[in-house]
C-alpha positions, 0 to 999 in steps of 0.5 A: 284846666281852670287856668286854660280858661282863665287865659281865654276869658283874660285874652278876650278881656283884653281884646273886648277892651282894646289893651294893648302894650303900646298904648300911650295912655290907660285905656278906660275899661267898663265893668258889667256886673254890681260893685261890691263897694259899699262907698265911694272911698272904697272904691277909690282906695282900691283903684289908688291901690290898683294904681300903685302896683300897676306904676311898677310896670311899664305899660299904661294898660296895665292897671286896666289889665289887673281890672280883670280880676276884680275884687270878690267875696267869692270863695270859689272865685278867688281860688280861681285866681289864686290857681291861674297865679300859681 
């Protein structure tokens, strides 16, 4: 059932942002909530990290994609993730 969720707020994540396997380019996503990055070059080694596993695929959207399951502290949440994954 957490996983039927998880598709919803995923295709609506993509629909709210406008991704698309045919995009040329990386489209730019917006995050709503705090980061939980206490520095700058945290932040930027997470997106070097995103940006690797990303290169991998064919689509330029995808690392906007992965975006969606952004990093947490949360325990609950990331369970959540582990399910939809599994």
């Amino acid at each position: 059932m957490l996983s039927f969720f998880m598709k919803k707020e995923l295709l609506e994540f993509i629909r709210k942002n406008g991704l698309s396997p045919f995009n040329a380019k990386k489209s730019g996503i917006k995050h709503e909530e705090g980061s939980i990055y206490k520095t700058k070059d945290a932040k930027a080694i997470h997106n070097k990290v995103i940006g690797k596993f990303a290169s991998n695929f064919r689509f330029a959207d995808t690392s906007s994609l992965l975006g969606f399951f952004e990093f947490t502290d949360k325990e609950d949440e990331i369970k959540r993730i582990q399910t939809f994954f599994s």
